[in-house]
N, C-alpha and C positions, 0 to 999 in steps of 0.2 A: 190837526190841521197842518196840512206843509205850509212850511214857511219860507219867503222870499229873501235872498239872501242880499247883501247892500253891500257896498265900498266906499268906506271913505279917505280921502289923502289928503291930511293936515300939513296946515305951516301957519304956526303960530295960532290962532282960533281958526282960520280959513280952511278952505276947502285948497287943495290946490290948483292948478290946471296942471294938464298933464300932457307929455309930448306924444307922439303919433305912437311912439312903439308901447307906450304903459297907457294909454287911456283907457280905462274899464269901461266896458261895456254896459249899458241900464244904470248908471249908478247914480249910485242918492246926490241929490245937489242940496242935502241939511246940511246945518252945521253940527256937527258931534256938541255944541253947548248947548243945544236942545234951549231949556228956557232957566237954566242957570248958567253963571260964570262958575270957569273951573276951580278959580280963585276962592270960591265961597266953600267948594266941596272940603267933605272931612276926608281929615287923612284916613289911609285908609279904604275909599273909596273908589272904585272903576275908576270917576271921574275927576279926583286928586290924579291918579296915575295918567291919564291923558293929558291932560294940564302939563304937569312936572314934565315927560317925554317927547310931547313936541314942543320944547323950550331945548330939545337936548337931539333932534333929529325932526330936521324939517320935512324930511320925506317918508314919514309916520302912515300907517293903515291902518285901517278900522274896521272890519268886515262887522257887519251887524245884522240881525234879523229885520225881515217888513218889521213889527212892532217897534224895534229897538232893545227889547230888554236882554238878547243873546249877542252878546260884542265881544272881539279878540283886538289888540296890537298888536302887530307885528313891524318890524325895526329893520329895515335893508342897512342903515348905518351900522346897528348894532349885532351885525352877524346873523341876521334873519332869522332871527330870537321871538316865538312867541313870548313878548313880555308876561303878560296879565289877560284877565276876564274876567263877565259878567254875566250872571243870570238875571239879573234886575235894572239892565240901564247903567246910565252914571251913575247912580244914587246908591250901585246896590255894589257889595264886596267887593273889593280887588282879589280876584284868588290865586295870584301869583307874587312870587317874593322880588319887591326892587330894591335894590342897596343904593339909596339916592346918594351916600355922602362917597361913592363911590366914580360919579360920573364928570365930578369935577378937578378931577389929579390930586395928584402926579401921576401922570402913569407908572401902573405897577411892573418890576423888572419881570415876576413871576406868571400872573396872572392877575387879571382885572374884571372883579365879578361886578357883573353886573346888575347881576340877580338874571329875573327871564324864567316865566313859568314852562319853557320848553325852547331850550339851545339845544342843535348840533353841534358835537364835539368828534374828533375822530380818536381811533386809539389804536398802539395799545398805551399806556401811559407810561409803563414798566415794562422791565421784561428785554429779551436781548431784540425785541424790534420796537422799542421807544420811539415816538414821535414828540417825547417832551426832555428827553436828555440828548446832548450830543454823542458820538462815536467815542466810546470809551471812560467818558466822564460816569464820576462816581455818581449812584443814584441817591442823592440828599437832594434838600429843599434849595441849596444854593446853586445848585446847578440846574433845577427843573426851572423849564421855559414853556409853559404854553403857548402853541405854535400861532402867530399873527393873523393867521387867516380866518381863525376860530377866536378871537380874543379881544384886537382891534379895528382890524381892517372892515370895511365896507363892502357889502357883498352887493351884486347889480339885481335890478329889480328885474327880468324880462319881459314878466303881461301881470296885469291884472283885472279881472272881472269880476261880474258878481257874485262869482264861486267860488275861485280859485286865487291867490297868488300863486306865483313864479319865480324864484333865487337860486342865483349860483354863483358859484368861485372856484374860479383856475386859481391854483397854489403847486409850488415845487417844494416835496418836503423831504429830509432827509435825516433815515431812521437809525437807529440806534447801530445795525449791522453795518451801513453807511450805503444804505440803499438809497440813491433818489429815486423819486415817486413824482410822477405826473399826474395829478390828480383834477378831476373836475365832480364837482358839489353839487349836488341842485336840491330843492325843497323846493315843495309843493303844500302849500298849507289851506285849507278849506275849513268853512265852518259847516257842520255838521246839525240837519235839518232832526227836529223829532223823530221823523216817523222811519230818517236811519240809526237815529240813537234805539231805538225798537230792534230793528232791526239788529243791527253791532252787537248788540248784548242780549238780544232774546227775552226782552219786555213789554210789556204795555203800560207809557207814563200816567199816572193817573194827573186827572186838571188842577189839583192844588200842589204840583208838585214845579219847582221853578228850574230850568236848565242852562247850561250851556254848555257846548264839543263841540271841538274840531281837530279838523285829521292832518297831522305831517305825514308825506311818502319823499323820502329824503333817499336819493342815490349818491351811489362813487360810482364815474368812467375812469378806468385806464385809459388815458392820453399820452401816455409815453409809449415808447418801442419795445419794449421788453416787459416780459409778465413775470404776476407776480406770484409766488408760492411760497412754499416750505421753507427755501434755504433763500430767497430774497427776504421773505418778508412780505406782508400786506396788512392795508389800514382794515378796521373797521368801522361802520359808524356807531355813534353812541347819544341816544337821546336823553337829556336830564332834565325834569319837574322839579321846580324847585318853588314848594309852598310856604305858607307863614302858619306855624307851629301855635300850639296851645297848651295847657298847662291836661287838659284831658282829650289828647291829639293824637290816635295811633294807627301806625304803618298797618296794614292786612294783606297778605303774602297767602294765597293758596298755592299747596306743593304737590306734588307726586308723591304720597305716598305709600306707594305699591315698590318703589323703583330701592335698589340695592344702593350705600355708599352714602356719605355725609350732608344732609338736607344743608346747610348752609357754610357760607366761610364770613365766619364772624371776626376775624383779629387782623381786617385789613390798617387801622386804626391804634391796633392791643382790643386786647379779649373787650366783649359788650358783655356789661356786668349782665349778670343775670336775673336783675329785678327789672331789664329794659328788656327784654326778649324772651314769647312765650311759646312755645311749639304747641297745638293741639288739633289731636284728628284730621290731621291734613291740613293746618292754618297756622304760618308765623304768623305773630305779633309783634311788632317792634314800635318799642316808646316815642314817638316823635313833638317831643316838648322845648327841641332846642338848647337843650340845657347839659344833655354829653355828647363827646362829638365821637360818634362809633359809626362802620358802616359794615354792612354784611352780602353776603350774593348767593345766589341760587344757581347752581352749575345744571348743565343742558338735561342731566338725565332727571332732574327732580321741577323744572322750571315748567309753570305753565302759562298761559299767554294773557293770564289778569291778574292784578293787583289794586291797592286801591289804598285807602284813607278815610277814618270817620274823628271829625273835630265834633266834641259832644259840646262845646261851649257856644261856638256859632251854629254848630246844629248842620254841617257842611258834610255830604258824602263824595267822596272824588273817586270815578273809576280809572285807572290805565288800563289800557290794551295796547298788544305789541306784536311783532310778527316771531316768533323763536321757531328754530329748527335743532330736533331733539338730534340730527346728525351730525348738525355741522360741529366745526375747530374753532371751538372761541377763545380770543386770544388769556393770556395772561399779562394783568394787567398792574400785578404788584411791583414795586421799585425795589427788585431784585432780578439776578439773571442766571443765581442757580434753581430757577422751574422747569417744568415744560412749558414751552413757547405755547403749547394749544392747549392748557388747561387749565383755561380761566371761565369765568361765571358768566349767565348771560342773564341777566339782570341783579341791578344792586337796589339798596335800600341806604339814606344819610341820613344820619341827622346829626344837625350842628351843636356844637357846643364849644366852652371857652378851650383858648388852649394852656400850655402848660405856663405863659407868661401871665396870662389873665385877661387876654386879647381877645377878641372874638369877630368873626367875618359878617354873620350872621344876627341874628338866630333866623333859623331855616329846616327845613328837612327836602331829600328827595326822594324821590320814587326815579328808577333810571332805566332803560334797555340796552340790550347791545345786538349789534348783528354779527353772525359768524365772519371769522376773517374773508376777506373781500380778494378769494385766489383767482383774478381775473388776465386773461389774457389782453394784449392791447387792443382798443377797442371796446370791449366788454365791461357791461354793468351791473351793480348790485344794488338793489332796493328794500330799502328797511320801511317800513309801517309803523307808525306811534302816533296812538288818541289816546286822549284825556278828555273827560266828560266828566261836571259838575252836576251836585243835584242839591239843592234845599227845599224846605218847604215842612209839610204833614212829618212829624217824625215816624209814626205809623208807617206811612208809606216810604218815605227813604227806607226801614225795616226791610220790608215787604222786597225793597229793590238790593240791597246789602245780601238776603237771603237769597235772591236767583241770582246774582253772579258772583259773588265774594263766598257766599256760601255761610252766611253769621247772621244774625243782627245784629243791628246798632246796638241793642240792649247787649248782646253778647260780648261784644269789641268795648263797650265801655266798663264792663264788668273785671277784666282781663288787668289793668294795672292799679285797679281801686285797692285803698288801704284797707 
């Protein structure tokens, strides 16, 4: 059945009203508390994370399906950050990571996670065209700045419907070579009806199976006068999922392997022991339990455009899809600057864990993309693609769906880091 897609814009339990340039079009006049307070919901839930975030961003959105039980966040205060979602309503999972004791200060000098089941970030992070160190400064943790525009700042709403949101952000940033950059942002985020979840991956949902997807098409324009290349320097963008981890929680990584030269780069962190990462017949595995903090990446010539996640304890299957281009220069994006500038990974894999004080930010894992450096003249644009699609329900059938696009079953991915 296609489903009709909904908006809704909180402040405080209400709906809001909306000025001429944002008012959606058809949209729902419910209220997102349906027939509980958000107050009652368990932590944990869709509708705990509704509650808690529009207490913390009055100008909150809710896209949801006619039924209600397909529902996204999305945050124009908080960097137009798909927070969280739902295949079941309020009531059912939050399957995105929020760091509540994070939203109420100090603000952090470094970076301020927010959590956000899908933020754009640009990059490269490292590397002699940093957009997170200044000109010449060493690259440690005391000197990295995640840049404001991505971090704190407030990104403007443009339209919204019952399809689509609209965000951007004009920022001047200035890269590690001491290039400024005029850059303009925009995401477009949509929830994603069944019968293109079919579509996108090449399925047929069966009816006992619950969902929810939706699609970021995130660009960078050149707004300045001067283009960028090789010996300026150029951003790219970078999408990150950041989920809530489980004790039998593991990353699924399909690779190219046909393709010559090293399937992944595992020691961006220090080496990933190797009771957390499994290479077979063309499938990482990577442990995502929260519990080490290791991350890895897939460079262009072995990278293919899905990845995904099976939690065997909530019984939770999560696809990504991403746009990669086996040609392009993807930056390098290590906190070093004897590499090559263009040989870094174009998609990563986190997972969180304590650090060497005993601290920890998390616990979390991500699933991330990147797009190839963004070599635009002024004027000109680059658009990156990144969905994320949930599926619960028949374990059978999440199988069935794990095997057409990840290429395993569930039974198989849970087999992988058993004692």
């Amino acid at each position: 059945m296609i489903q009709r897609v909904f908006i809704s814009l909180l402040a405080g339990a209400c709906l809001l009203s909306c000025n001429s340039e944002t008012k959606p079009k058809d949209a729902s006049t419910d209220s997102i508390t349906e027939n509980n307070t958000m107050k009652e919901m368990a932590k944990g839930s869709f509708g705990y994370d509704v509650n808690f975030l529009q207490q913390k961003d009055s100008s909150l959105i809710v896209l949801k399906s006619e039924d209600g039980q397909s529902q996204v966040i999305i945050s124009p205060k908080y960097q137009a950050k798909v927070f969280t979602s739902s295949s079941d309503g309020v009531n059912g999972k939050s399957f995105g990571w929020v760091n509540y004791k994070a939203f109420d200060g100090p603000v952090d000098a470094h970076m301020n996670a927010y959590g956000g089941e899908d933020r754009l970030w640009l990059g490269p992070e490292g590397g002699v065209f940093s957009l997170y160190f200044k000109p010449a400064a060493k690259m440690e943790f005391a000197n990295w700045k995640t840049p404001a525009a991505i971090d704190t700042e407030t990104w403007s709403l443009k339209s919204a419907d019952a399809a689509t949101v609209v965000l951007n952000k004009n920022m001047t940033l200035t890269n590690y070579a001491g290039t400024s950059l005029e850059i303009q942002a925009d995401r477009a985020i949509s929830l994603i009806t069944p019968k293109d979840i079919n579509t996108d991956l090449g399925i047929n949902l069966p009816q006992d199976i619950k969902s929810v997807a939706f699609r970021t098409s995130n660009s960078l324009t050149n707004k300045g006068q001067n283009v960028w290349d090789e010996k300026t320097g150029a951003p790219c963008m970078w999408s990150l999922d950041m989920f809530t981890p489980s004790e039998a929680c593991t990353i699924v990584i399909p690779y190219n392997n046909t393709a010559s030269g090293k399937v992944a780069t595992t020691d961006y962190f220090g080496e990933i022991a190797k009771d957390r990462i499994n290479y077979n017949n063309g499938v990482l595995y990577f442990k995502a339990d929260g519990k080490s903090r290791g991350k890895l990446g897939i460079p262009p010539a072995r990278v293919k455009n899905i990845a995904g996640s099976y939690d065997g304890i909530d019984n939770v299957l999560t696809i990504v899809k991403y746009d990669i281009n086996p040609s392009g220069k993807y930056l390098n994006q290590e906190w070093r600057t004897d590499r090559a500038p263009f040989s870094g990974d174009a998609m990563n894999a986190y997972n969180d864990g304590p650090l060497e004080d005993g601290t920890q930010m998390g616990p979390f894992y991500e699933i991330e993309s990147v797009s190839p450096a963004a070599f635009l003249k002024p004027g000109e644009k680059l658009t990156h693609n990144h969905n994320v699609y949930h599926f619960t329900g028949n374990k059978q059938a999440l199988s069935e769906i794990a095997k057409q696009v990840l290429g395993v079953s569930v039974e198989e991915i849970e087999k992988v880091f058993k004692k």
